[in-house]
Short mmCIF file of the C-alpha atoms (twelve columns), coordinates in Angstrom:
data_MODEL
# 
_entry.id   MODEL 
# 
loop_
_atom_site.group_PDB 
_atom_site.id 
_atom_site.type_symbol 
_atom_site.label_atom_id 
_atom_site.label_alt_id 
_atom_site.label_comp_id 
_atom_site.label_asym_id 
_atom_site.label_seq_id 
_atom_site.Cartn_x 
_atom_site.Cartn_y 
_atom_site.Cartn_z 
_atom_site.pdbx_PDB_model_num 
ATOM 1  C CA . UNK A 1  -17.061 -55.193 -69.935 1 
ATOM 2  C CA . UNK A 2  -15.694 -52.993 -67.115 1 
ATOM 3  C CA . UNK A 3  -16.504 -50.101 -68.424 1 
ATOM 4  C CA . UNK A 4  -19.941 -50.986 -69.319 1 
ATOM 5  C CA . UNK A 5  -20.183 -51.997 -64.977 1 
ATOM 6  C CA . UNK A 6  -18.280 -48.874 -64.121 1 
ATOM 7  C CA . UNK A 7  -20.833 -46.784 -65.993 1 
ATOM 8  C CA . UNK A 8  -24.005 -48.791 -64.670 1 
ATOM 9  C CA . UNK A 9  -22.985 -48.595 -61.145 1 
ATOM 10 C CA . UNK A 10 -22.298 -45.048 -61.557 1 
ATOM 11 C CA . UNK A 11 -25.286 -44.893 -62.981 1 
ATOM 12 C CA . UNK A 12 -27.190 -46.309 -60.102 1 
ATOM 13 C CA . UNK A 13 -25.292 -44.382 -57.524 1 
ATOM 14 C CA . UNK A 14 -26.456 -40.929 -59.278 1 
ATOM 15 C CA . UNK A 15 -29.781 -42.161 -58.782 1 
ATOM 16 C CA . UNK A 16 -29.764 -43.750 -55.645 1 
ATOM 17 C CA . UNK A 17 -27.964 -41.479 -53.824 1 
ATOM 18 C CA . UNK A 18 -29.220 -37.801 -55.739 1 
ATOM 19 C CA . UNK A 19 -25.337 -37.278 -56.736 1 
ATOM 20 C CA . UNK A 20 -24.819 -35.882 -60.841 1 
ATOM 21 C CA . UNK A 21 -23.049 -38.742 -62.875 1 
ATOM 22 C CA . UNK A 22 -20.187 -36.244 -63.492 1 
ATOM 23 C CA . UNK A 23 -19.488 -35.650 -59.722 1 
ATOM 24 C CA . UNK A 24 -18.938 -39.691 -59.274 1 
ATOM 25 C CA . UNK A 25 -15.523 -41.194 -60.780 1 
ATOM 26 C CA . UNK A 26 -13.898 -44.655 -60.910 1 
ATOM 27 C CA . UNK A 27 -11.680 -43.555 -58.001 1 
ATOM 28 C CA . UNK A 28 -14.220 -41.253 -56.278 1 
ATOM 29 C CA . UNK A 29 -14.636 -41.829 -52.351 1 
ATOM 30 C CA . UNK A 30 -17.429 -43.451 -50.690 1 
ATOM 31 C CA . UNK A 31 -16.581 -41.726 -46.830 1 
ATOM 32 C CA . UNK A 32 -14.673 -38.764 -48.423 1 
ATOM 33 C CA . UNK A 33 -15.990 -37.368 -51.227 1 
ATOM 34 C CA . UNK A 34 -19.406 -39.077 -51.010 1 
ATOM 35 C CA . UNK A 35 -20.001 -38.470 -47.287 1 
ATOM 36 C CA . UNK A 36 -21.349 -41.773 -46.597 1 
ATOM 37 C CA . UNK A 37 -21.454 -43.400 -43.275 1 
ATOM 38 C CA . UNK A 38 -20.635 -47.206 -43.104 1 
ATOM 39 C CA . UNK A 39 -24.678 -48.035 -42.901 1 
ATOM 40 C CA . UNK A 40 -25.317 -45.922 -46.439 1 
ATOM 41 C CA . UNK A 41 -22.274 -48.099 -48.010 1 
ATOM 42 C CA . UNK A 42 -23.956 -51.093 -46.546 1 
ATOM 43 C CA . UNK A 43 -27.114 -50.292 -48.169 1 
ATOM 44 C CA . UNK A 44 -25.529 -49.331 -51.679 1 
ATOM 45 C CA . UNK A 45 -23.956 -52.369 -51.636 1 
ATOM 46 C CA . UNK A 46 -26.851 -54.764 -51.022 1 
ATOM 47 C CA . UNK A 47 -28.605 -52.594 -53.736 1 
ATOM 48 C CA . UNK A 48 -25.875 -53.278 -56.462 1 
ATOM 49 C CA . UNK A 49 -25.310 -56.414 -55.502 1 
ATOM 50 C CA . UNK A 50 -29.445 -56.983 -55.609 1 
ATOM 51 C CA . UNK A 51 -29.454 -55.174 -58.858 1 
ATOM 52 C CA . UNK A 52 -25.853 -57.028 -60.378 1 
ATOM 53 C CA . UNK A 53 -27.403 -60.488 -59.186 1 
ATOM 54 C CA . UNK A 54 -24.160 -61.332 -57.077 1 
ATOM 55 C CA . UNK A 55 -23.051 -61.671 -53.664 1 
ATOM 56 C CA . UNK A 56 -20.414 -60.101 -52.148 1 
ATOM 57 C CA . UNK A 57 -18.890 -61.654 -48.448 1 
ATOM 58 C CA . UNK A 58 -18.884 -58.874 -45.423 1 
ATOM 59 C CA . UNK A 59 -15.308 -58.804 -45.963 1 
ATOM 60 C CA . UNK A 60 -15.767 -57.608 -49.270 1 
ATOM 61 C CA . UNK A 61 -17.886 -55.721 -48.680 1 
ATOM 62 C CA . UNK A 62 -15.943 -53.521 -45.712 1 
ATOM 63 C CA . UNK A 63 -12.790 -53.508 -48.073 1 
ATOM 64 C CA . UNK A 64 -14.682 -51.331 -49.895 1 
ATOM 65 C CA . UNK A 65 -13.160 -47.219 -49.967 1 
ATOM 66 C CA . UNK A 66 -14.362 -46.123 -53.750 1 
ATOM 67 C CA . UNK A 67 -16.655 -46.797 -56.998 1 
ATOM 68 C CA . UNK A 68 -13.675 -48.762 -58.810 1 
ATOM 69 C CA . UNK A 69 -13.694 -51.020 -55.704 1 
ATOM 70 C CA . UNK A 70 -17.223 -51.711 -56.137 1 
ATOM 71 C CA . UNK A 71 -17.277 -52.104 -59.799 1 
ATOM 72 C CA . UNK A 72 -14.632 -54.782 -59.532 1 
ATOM 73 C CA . UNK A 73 -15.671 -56.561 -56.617 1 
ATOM 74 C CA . UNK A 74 -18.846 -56.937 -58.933 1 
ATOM 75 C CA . UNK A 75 -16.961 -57.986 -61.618 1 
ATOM 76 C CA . UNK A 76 -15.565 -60.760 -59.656 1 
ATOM 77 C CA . UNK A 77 -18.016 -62.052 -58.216 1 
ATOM 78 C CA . UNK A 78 -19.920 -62.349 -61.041 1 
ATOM 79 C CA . UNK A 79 -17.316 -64.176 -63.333 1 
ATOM 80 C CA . UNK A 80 -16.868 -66.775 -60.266 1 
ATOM 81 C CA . UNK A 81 -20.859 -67.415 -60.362 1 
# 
């Protein structure tokens, strides 16, 4: 199952954000690699969690630094649901 969420949140990133699948990795860098400020995170993250049907807390939601972070936070949250 995680790799099937890894590769649909990469996925959406590509999309969302104009990036090639192959330039976004499990352990790829939001800030970093990415260059995205803390309001583009923000909005990536209510679009996953919008498209993944889960919820994650703020302070989930700052914790997060790559796409692995996401994809498991994702995971979690929607196991506990």
């Amino acid at each position: 199952m995680e790799q099937d969420t890894l590769k649909k949140v990469i996925d959406l990133m590509s999309l969302m954000l104009n990036i090639p699948v192959n330039k976004i990795r499990p352990f790829t860098s939001l800030r970093d690699d990415l260059l995205l400020d803390t309001i583009d995170v923000m909005l990536l993250v209510a679009a996953l969690e919008s498209k993944f049907d889960v919820y994650l807390s703020p302070e989930e939601a700052e914790s997060i630094q790559t796409v692995q972070d996401i994809t498991l936070l994702l995971q979690k949250n929607a196991v506990a649901a």
